[in-house]
C-alpha positions as CSV (number, residue, x, y, z in Angstrom):
1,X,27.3,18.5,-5.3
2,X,24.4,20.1,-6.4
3,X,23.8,17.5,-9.3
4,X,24.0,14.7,-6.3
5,X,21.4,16.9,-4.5
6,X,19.3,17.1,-7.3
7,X,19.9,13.2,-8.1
8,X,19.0,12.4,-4.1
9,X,16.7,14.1,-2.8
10,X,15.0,12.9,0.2
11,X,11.0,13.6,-1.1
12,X,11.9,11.8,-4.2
13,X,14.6,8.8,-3.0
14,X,13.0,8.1,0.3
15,X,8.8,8.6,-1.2
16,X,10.3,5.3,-3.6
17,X,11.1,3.3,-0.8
18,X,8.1,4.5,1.7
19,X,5.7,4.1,-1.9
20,X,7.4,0.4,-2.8
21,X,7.2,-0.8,0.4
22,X,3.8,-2.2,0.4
23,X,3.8,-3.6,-2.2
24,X,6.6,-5.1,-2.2
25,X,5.3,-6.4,1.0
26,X,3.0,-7.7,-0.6
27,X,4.8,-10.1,-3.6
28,X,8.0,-10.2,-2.6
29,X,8.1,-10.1,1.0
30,X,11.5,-11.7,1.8
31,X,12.6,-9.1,-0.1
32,X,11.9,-6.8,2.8
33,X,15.4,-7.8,3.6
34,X,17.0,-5.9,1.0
35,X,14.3,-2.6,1.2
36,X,15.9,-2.0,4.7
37,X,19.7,-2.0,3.8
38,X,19.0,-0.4,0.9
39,X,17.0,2.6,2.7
40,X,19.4,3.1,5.1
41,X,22.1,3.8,2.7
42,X,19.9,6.1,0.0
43,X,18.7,7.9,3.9
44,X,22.8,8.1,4.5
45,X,23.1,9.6,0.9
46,X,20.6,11.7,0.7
47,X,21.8,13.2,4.3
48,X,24.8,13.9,3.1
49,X,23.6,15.4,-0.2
50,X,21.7,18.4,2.0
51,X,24.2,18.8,3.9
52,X,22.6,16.9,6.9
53,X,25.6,15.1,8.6
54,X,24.7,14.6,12.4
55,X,22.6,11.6,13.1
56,X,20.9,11.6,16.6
57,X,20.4,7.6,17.5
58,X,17.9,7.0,20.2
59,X,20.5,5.6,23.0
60,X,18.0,3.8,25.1
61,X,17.3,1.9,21.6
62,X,20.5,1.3,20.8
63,X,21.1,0.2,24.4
64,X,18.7,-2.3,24.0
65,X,19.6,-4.1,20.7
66,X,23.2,-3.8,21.6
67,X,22.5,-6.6,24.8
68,X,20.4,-8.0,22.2
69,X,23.3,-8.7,20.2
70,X,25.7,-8.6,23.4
71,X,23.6,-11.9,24.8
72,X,23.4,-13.8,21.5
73,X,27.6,-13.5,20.8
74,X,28.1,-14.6,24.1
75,X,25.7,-17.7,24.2
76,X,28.0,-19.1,21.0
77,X,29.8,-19.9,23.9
78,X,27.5,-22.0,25.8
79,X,25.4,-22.8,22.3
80,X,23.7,-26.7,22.2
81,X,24.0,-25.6,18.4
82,X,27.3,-23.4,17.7
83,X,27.3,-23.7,14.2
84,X,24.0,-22.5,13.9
85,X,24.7,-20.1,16.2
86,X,27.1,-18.7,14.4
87,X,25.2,-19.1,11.2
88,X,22.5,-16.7,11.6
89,X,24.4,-13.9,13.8
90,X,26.0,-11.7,11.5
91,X,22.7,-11.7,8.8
92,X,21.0,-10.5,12.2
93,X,23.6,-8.1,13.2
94,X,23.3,-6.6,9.7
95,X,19.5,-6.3,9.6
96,X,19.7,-4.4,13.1
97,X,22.2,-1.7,12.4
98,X,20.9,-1.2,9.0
99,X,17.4,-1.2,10.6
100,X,18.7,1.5,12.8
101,X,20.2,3.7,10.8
102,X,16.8,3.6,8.5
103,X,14.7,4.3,11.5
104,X,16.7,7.4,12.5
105,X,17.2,8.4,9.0
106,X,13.7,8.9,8.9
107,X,13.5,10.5,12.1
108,X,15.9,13.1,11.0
109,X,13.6,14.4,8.1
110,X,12.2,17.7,7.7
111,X,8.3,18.2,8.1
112,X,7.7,19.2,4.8
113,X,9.9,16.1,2.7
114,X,8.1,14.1,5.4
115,X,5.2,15.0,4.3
116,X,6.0,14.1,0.9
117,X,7.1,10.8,1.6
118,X,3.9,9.8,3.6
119,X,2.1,10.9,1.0
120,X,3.6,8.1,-1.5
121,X,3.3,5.7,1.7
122,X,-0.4,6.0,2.0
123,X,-0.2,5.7,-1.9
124,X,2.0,2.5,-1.5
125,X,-0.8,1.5,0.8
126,X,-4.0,2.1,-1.0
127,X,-2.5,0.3,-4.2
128,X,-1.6,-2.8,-2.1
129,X,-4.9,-2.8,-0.8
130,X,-6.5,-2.3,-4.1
131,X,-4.0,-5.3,-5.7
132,X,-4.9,-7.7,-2.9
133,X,-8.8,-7.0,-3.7
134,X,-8.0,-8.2,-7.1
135,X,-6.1,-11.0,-6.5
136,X,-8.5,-12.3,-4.4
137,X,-11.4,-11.8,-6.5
138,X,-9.6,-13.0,-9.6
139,X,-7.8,-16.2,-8.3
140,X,-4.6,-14.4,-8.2
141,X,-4.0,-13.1,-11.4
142,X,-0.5,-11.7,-10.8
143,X,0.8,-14.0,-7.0
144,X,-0.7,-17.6,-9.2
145,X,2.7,-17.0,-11.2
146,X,4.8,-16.8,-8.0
147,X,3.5,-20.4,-6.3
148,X,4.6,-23.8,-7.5
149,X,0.7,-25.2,-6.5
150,X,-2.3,-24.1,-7.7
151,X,-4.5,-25.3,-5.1
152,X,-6.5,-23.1,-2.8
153,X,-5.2,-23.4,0.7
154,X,-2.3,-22.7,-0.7
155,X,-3.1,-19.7,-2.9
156,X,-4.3,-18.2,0.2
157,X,-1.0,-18.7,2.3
158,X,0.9,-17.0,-0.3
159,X,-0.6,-14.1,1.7
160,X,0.3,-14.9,5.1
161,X,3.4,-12.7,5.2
162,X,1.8,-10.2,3.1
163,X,-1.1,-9.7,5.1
164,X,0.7,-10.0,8.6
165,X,3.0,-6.9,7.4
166,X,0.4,-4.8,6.1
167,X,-2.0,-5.4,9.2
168,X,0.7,-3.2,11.0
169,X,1.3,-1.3,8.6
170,X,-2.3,-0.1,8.3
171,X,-1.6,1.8,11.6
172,X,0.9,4.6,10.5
173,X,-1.3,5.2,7.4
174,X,-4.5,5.9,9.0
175,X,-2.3,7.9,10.9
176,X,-1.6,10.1,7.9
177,X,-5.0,9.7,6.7
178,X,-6.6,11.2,9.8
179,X,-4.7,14.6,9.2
180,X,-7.0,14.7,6.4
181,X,-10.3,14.0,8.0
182,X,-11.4,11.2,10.6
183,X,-13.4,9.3,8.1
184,X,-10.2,8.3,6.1
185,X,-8.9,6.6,8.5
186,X,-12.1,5.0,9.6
187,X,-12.2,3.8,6.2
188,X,-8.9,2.5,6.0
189,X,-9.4,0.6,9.0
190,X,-13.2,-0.9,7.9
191,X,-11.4,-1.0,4.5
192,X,-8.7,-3.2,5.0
193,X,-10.8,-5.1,7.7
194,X,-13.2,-6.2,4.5
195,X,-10.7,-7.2,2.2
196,X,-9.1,-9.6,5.2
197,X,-12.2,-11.5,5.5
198,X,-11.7,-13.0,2.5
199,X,-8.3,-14.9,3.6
200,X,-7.3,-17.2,6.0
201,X,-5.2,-15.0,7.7
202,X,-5.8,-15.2,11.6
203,X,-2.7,-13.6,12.5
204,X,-3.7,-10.9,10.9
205,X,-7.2,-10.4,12.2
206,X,-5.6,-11.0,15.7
207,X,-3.4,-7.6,15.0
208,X,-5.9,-5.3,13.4
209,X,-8.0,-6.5,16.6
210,X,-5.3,-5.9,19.0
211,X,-3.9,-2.6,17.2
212,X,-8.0,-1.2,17.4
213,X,-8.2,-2.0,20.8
214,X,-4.9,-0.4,21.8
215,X,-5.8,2.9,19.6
216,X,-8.4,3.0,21.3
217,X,-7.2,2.5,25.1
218,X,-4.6,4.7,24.2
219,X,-6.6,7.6,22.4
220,X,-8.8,7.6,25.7
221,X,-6.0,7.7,28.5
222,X,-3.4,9.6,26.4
223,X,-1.5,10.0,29.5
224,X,-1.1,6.6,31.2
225,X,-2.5,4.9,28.2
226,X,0.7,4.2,26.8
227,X,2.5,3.0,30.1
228,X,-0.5,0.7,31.0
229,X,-0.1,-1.0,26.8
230,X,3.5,-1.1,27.7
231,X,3.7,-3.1,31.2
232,X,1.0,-4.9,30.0
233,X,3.3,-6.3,26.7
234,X,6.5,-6.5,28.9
235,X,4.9,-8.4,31.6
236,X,3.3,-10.9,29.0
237,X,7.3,-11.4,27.5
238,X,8.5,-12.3,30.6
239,X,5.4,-14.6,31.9
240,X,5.5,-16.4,28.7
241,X,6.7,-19.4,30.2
242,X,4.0,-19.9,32.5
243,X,1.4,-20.0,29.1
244,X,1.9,-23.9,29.5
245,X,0.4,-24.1,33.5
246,X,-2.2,-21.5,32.9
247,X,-4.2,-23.3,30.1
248,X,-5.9,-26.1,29.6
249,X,-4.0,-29.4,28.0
250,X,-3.7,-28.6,24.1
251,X,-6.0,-31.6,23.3
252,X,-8.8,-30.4,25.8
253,X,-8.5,-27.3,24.1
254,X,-8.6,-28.8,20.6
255,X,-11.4,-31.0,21.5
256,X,-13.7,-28.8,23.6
257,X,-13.3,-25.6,21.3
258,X,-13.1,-27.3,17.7
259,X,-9.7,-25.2,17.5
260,X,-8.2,-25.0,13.8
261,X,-5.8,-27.8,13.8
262,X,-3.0,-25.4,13.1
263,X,-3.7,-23.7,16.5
264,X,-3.5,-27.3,18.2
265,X,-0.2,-27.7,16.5
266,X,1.0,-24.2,18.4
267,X,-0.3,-24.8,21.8
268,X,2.0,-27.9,21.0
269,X,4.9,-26.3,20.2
270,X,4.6,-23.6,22.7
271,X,4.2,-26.6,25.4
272,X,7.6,-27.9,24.4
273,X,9.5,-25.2,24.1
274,X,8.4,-24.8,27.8
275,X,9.4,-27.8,28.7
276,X,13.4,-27.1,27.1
277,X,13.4,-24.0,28.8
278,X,12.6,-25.3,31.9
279,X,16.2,-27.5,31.4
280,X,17.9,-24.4,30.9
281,X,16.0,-21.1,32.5
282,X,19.1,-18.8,33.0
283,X,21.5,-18.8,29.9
284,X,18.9,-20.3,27.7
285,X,20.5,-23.0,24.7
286,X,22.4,-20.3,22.6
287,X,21.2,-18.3,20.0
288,X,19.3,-19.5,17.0
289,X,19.1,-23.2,18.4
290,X,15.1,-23.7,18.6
291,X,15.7,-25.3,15.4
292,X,18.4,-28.1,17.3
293,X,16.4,-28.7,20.1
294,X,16.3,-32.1,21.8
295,X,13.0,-33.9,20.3
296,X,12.6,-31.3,18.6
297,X,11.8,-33.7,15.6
298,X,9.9,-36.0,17.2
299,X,5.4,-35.6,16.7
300,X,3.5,-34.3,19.8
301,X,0.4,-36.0,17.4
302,X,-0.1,-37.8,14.1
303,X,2.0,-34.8,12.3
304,X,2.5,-32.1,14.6
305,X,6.0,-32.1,15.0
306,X,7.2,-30.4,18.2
307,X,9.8,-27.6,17.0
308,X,9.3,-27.2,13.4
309,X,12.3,-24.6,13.3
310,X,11.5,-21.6,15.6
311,X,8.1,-21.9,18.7
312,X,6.3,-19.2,16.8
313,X,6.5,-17.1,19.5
314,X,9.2,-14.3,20.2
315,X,8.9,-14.2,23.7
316,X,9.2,-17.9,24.2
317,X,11.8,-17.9,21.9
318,X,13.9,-15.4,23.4
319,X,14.0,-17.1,26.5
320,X,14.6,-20.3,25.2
321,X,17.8,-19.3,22.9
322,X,19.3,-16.2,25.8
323,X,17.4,-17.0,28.3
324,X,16.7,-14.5,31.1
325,X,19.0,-11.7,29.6
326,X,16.9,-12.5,26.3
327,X,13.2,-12.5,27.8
328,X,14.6,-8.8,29.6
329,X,15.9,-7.0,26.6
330,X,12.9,-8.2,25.0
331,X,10.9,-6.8,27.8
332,X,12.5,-3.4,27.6
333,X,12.5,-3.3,24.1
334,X,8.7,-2.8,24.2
335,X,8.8,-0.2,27.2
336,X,11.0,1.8,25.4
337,X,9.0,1.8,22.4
338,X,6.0,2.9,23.6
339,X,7.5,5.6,26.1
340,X,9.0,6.5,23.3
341,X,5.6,7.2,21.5
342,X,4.1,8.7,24.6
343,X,6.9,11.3,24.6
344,X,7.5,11.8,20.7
345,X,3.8,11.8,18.9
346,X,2.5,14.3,17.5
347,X,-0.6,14.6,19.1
348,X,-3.4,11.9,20.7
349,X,-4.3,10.1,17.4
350,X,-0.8,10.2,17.0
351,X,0.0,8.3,20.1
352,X,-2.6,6.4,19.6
353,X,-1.5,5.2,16.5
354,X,2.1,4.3,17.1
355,X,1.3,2.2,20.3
356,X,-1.3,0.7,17.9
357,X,1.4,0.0,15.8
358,X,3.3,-2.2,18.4
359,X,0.6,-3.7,19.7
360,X,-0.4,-5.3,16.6
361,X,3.4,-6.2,16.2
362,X,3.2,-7.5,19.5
363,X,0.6,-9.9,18.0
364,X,2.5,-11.6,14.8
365,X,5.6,-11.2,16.5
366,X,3.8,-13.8,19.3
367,X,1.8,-16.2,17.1
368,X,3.7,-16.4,13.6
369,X,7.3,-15.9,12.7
370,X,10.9,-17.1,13.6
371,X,12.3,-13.9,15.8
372,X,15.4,-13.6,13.8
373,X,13.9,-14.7,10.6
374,X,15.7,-11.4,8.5
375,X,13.1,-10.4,6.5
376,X,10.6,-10.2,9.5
377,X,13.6,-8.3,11.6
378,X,14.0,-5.9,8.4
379,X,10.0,-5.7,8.6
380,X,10.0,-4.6,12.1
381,X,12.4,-1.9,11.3
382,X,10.3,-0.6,8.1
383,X,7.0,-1.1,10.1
384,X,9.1,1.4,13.1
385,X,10.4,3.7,9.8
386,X,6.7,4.5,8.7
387,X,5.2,5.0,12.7
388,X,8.1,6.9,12.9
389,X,7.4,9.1,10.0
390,X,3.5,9.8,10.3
391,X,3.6,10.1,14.6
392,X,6.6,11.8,15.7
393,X,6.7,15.6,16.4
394,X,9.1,17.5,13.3
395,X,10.4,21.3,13.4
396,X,8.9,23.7,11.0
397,X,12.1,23.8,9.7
């Protein structure tokens, strides 16, 4: 047993994972899917190794992605799409559970091997940051063997995961940084800020915009702060459907503000899905069916096509797949998050920093990715991992 010890200890087996994350983030993001399976057995291990057996699970958390999983099993049964349904269900109920058990794996270290594992975190960090400088600057010199075209435009979408990932990520390790002096994290912040101005990335400047202004709400109102960044997310889940009659048409938003004709195409897209949940606003069209929607295939334009696979937009896709069960879990999802940082952080920049954190999640989760693409779930649960580990409150012990 002590030879296992030795083999697994936490500071060493866990500061891998926290240290690889980024960068695997960075060139080989799909294979955050893996990282978070993976973590939650070597967190299971190493537990058991020192002798730590009991695992304290945040119910209210597990409440919640239990009805998650509750609502989607159940819509197979009303599903437009069963077979897809079926398809994705089990890679999500996997990614959740092994999310959660690597979330309050990490909750359950000790201050000091946490300390040691945010330390090769924010090392994780700084070499991403100082590998996507390169690349940039040098064409790609490593990601240019990873894509199959050498063009520009699409050189710089290799980094469109990447940079959507670390833009949250950002939040945890300035959190860690401040401990060592306010202008670290400045700099990380103004750091990473730099670097993202040299790629297309919108997504991403919309989070590190969104997690600043959060931080900062929160780090001046630490005690409603949090509750006024929560409602405000949770309402916006749930009035998601309304986006459609609150704005303009798409095209006399495309035309009047010379919009990017990629942001046309998701006003388009966010239109219909509106429009299919409308047809169905209770139980919603089954789980993991935006991609077999009705005219789904059909162009809103001369190429915009009106569900290419998912809306790009959790809350409306949550609504449309589980409909009003989907759009609530999803609601209190966020509210229990960030009560749970009101309540757990250690300290004001702490707080600060872990709403931060799911406020810019908030803002790729709501523009960019599939909700139950896996390696974007897994992502989630790394991005909670890493809050988790520089904000929450540890013994001495």
């Amino acid at each position: 047993m002590n030879f296992v010890a030795r083999v697994f200890d936490p500071a060493r087996t866990i500061g891998g994972v926290a240290f690889l994350t980024p960068l695997l983030a960075l060139y080989v993001p799909l294979s955050l899917a893996i990282v978070v399976p993976v973590g939650a057995v070597l967190l299971i291990v190493c537990r058991n190794a020192a002798g730590i057996q009991r695992v304290r699970f945040d119910w209210p958390v597990v409440a919640i992605l239990a009805g998650f999983l509750a609502v989607a099993v159940l819509s197979v049964f009303w599903s437009y799409a069963p077979a897809f349904s079926l398809d994705k269900l089990s890679r999500t109920a996997l990614a959740m559970t092994a999310g959660l058990i690597f979330v309050t794996g990490i909750k359950g270290l000790d201050r000091e091997v946490a300390k040691q594992v945010s330390s090769c975190f924010v090392a994780g960090m700084g070499i991403a940051l100082l590998l996507l400088i390169v690349e940039r600057f040098s064409g790609g010199v490593m990601i240019r063997h990873i894509a199959t075209d050498d063009s520009r435009n699409v050189f710089l979408n290799q980094f469109n995961r990447p940079l959507s990932i670390l833009s949250v990520l950002i939040w945890p390790a300035v959190v860690i940084l401040v401990q060592r002096g306010k202008i670290w994290g400045i700099g990380a912040v103004v750091s990473f800020v730099f670097v993202l101005s040299a790629f297309l990335n919108v997504a991403a400047f919309f989070a590190i915009g969104a997690g600043a202004l959060v931080f900062l709400v929160v780090y001046m109102l630490p005690r409603n702060g949090s509750l006024i960044v929560g409602v405000a997310l949770a309402a916006a889940v749930l009035l998601a459907p309304t986006i459609d009659r609150q704005l303009p048409a798409p095209r006399q938003l495309y035309e009047s503000m010379n919009l990017p004709r990629s942001t046309y195409h998701r006003l388009l897209i966010w239109g219909f899905a509106t429009e299919r949940i409308a047809e169905r606003p209770v139980l919603g069209w089954g789980f993991n069916t935006s991609r077999a929607m009705p005219g789904g295939q059909k162009n809103l334009d001369i190429s915009e096509i009106a569900m290419p696979l998912h809306p790009h937009n959790a809350a409306l896709q949550w609504r449309l797949e589980l409909g009003i069960l989907g759009a609530l879990f999803g609601a209190g999802l966020i509210l229990v998050a960030t009560e749970m940082a009101r309540r757990y952080a250690a300290g004001r920049v702490a707080r600060a920093g872990a709403v931060a954190a799911i406020g810019a999640t908030f803002v790729i989760a709501m523009i960019s990715f599939g909700a139950w693409q896996t390696w974007w779930v897994s992502g989630m649960f790394l991005i909670a991992g890493f809050t988790v580990l520089a904000c929450r409150r540890r013994s001495s012990e």
